[in-house]
N, C-alpha and C positions, 0 to 999 in steps of 0.2 A: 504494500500500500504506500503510496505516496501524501501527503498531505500538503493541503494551504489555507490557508483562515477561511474561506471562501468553497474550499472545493475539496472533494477525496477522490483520489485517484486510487481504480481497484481492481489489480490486476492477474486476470486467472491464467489457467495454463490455456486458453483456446480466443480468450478475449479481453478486452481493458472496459471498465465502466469510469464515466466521470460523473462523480455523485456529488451535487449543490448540498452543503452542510444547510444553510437555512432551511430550508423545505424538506430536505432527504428524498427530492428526486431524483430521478436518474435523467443525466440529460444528452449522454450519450454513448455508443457502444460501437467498440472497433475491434474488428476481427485482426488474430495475429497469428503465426505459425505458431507450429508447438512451442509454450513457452511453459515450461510446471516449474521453473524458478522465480516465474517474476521479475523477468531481465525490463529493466525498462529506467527510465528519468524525465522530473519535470522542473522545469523554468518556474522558479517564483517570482520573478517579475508583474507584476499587476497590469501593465502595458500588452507584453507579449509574455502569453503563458502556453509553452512548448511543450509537448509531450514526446519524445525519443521512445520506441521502442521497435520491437521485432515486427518485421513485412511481415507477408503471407506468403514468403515461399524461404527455403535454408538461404541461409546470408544477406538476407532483406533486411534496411532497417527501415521503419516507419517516421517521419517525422511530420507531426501533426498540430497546428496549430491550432488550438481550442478553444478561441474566443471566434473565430471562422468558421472553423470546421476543413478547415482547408489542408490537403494532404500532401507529401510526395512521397516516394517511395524509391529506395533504389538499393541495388545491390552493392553491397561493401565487400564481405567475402566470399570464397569461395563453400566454405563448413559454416558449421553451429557458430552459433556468438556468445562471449559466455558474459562477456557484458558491455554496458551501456549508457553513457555518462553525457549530461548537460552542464552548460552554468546556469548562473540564475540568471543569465539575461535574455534565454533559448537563442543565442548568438555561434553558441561553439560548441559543438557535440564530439564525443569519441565512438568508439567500436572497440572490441579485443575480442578476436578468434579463442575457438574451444581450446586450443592448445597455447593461450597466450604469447604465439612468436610474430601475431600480425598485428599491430595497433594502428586505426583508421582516427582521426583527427577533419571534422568537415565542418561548412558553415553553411 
């Protein structure tokens, strides 16, 4: 789970939900490749609040900007990802291979 004064981010092995803490709706749900660890990161920025995590296919990463809804998606590795790091400014994102010898660094 990820959190921010504002929002929970809740992330299963098949999908992410972003759940409004005021209300405890759900406001939105993004499919992602197998993920049962929970590989993922978000921007706590108020501005721009980024979500980093796993595509829908091996070595996809998803970045998704959640005040839009707006997506991209694109292949970093070639294997698994074992994880997946933003700043707080959703500015600058990482990647690192299941075998940690590849580290991806992107904006």
């Amino acid at each position: 789970m990820l959190y921010r004064n504002d929002y929970l981010i809740v992330i299963l092995p098949k999908c992410i939900y972003k759940v409004k803490l005021a209300t405890l709706t759900h406001e939105d749900q993004i499919e992602t490749w197998d993920n049962p660890n929970g590989i993922g990161d978000a921007s706590y920025d108020k501005t721009r609040f980024v979500l980093v995590t796993m595509g829908t296919a091996i070595g996809n990463v998803q970045i998704r900007n959640l005040n839009t809804s707006q997506t991209l998606q694109n292949k970093i590795h070639d294997s698994e990802i074992s994880f997946i790091g933003v700043d707080k400014t959703g500015m600058i994102g990482a990647s690192v291979n299941a075998l940690g010898t590849i580290i991806r660094v992107f904006s």
